[in-house]
C-alpha positions as CSV (number, residue, x, y, z in Angstrom):
1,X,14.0,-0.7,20.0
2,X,10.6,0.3,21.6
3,X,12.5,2.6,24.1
4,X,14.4,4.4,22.0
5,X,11.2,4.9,19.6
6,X,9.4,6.1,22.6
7,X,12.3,8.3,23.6
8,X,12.9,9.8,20.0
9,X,9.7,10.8,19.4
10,X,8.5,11.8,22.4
11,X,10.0,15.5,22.1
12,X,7.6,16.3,19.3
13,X,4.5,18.0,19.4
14,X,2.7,16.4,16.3
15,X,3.0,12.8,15.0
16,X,1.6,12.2,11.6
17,X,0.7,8.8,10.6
18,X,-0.4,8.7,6.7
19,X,-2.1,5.2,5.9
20,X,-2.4,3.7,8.9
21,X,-3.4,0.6,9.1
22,X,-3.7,-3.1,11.3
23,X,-2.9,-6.2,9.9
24,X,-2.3,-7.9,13.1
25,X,-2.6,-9.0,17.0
26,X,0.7,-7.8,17.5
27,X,0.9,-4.6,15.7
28,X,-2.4,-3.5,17.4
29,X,-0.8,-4.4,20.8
30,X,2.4,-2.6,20.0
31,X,1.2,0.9,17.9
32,X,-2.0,1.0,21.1
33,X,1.5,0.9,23.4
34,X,3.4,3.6,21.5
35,X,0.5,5.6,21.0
36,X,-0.6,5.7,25.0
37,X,2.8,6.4,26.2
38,X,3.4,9.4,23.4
39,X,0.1,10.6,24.6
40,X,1.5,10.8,28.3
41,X,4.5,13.0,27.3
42,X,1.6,15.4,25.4
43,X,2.3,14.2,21.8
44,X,-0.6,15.3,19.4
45,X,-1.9,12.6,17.5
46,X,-3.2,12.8,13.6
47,X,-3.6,10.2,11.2
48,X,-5.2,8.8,7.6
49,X,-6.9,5.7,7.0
50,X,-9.3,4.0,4.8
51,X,-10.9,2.3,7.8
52,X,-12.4,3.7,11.1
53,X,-10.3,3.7,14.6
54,X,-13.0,1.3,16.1
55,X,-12.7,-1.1,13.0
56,X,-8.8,-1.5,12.7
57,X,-8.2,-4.9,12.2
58,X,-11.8,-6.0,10.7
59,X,-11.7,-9.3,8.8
60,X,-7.9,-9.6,9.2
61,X,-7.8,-11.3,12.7
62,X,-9.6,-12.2,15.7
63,X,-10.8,-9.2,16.5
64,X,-13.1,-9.9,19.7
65,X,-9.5,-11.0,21.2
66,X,-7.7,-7.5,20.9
67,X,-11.1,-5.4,21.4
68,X,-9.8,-3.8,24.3
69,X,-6.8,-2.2,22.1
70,X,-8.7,-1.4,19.5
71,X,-11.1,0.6,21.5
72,X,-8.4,1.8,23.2
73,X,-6.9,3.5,19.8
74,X,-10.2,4.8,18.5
75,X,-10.6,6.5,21.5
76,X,-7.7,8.9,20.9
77,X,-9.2,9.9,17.7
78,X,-11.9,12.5,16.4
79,X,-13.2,10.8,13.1
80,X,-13.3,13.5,10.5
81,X,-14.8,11.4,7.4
82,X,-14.1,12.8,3.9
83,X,-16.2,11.0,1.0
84,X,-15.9,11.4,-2.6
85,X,-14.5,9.7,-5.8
86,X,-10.9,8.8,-5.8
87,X,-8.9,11.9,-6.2
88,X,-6.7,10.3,-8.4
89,X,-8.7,9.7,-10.8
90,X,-10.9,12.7,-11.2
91,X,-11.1,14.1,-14.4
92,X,-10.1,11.1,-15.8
93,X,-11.5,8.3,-18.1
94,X,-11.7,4.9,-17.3
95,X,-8.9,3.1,-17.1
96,X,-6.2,3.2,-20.1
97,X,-6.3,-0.1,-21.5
98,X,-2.9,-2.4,-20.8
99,X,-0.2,-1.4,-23.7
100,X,1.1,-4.3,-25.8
101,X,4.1,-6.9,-25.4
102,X,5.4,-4.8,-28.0
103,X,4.9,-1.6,-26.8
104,X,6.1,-2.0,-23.2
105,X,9.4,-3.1,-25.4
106,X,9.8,0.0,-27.3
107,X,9.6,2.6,-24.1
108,X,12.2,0.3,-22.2
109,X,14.4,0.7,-25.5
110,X,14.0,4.4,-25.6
111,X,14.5,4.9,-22.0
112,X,18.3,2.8,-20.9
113,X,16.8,3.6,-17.0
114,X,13.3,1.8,-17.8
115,X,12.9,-1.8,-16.7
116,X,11.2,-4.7,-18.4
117,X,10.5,-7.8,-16.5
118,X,8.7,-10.8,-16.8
119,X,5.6,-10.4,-14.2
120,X,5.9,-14.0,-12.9
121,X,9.7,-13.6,-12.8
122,X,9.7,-10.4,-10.7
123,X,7.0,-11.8,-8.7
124,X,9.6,-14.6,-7.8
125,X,12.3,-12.2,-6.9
126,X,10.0,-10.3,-4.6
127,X,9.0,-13.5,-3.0
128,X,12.9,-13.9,-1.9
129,X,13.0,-10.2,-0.6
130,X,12.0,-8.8,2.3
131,X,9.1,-5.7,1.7
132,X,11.9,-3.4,3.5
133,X,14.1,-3.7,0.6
134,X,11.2,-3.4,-2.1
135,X,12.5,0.5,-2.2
136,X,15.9,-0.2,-2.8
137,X,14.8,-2.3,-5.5
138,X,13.5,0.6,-8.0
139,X,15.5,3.3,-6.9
140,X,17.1,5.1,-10.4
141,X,14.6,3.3,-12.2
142,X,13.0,5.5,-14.6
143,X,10.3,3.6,-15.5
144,X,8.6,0.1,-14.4
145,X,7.5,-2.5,-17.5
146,X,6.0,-5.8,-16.8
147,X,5.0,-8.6,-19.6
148,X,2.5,-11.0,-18.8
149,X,0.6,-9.4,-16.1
150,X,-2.4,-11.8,-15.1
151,X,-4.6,-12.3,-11.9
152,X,-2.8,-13.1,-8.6
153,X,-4.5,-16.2,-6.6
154,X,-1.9,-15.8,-3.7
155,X,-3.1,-14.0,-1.1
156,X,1.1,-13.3,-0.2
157,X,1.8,-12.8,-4.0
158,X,-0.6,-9.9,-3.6
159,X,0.4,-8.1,-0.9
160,X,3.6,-8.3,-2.0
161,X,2.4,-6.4,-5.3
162,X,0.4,-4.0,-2.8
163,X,3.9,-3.2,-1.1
164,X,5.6,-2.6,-4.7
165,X,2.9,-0.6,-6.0
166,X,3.3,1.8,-2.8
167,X,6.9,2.1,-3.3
168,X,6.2,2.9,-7.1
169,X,3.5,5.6,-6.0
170,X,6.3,6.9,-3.4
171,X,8.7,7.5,-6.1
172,X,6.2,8.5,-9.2
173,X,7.6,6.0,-11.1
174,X,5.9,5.3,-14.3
175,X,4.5,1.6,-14.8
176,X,3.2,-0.4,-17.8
177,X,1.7,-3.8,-17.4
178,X,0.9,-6.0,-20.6
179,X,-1.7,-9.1,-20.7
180,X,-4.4,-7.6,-18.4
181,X,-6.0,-4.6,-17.2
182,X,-4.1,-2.9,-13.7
183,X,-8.1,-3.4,-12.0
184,X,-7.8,-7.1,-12.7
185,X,-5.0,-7.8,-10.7
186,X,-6.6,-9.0,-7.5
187,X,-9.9,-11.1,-8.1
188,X,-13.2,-11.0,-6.5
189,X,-12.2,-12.8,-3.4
190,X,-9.6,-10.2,-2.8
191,X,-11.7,-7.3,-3.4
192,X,-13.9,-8.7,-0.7
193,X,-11.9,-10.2,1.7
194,X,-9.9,-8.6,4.9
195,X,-7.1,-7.2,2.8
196,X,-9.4,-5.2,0.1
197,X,-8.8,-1.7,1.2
198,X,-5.4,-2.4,0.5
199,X,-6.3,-4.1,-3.3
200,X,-7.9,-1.0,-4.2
201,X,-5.6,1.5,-3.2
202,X,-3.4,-0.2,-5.0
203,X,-4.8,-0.2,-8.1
204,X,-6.0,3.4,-7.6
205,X,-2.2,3.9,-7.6
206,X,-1.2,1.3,-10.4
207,X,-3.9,2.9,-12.9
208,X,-2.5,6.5,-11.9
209,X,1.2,5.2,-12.7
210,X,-0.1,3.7,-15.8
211,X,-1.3,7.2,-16.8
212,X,2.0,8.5,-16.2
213,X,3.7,5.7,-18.4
């Protein structure tokens, strides 16, 4: 519960937030909450994000409605901007281009922990799981192999892969995808809508998982 949150965490000094992120009215409303009364019991503040305190939320919601929490949250920040290519991928060449059907078939025989999964199939078991239990779902798993990876036109379908792809990154597990490139997986829309910070981290990741695989 919000108490007990409030309560647990209010005896540290420092609370580090990596990613953080609005997608929202009610998580803006909630974490501006949190964040004001952790600031009363003199709880340090530090966080990471893609986006800008005063432009949480941009594109995602009605933003005009909630500006008074938003502002509110960007005021209890010092922006400290760090440009520069993708770290991940410094050094690097372009993206590796997607292994074979074939190929994807051979690692999962030589590896008894490696999966290999249909992408449309998986994509339907995700839909009937909630994102809290996408963890679960490739813990032990040595390596992650889909077949038949193609462009995702559902905005839900693809945050659902965003979610995946995080828990992947969490765990360095290695991933292969057949049929299409790993930076075609969300189309132009995507990459230009409300949600596109998140598209691209996640083929930042994706890409530097494919490396790995």
């Amino acid at each position: 519960g919000f108490a007990q949150l409030v309560e647990l965490l209010s005896g540290s000094t420092l609370l580090a937030i990596d990613e953080f992120e609005l997608d929202d009215p009610g998580d803006t409303v909630l974490v501006s909450t949190l964040l004001a009364r952790l600031a009363e019991q003199g709880v340090a503040l530090a966080a990471t994000s893609n986006t800008l305190p005063d432009r949480l939320g941009e594109d995602r919601f009605a933003t005009d409605d909630f500006i008074r929490e938003i502002q509110a949250l960007a005021q209890r920040f010092t922006s400290i901007r760090i440009d520069g290519p993708d770290y991940r991928h410094r050094g690097f060449a372009d993206e590796p281009a997607p292994p074979t059907e074939a190929e994807l078939r051979r690692r999962a025989e030589l590896d008894p922990a490696a999966s290999l999964d249909d992408f449309d199939e998986l994509l339907a078991h995700l839909a009937t799981l909630h994102p809290s239990r996408y963890g679960a779902l490739v813990d032990g798993v040595a390596a992650v192999n889909l077949i038949g990876g193609h462009e995702l036109g559902d905005q839900n379908m693809a945050l659902r892969m965003v979610v995946l792809a995080d828990r992947l990154y969490d765990r360095q597990i290695p991933f292969g995808l057949s049929g299409c490139p790993v930076g075609e997986l969300f189309g132009f829309d995507m990459l230009a809508g409300g949600y596109r910070k998140k598209y691209r981290r996640a083929i930042s990741r994706l890409v530097a998982l494919s490396r790995l695989g």
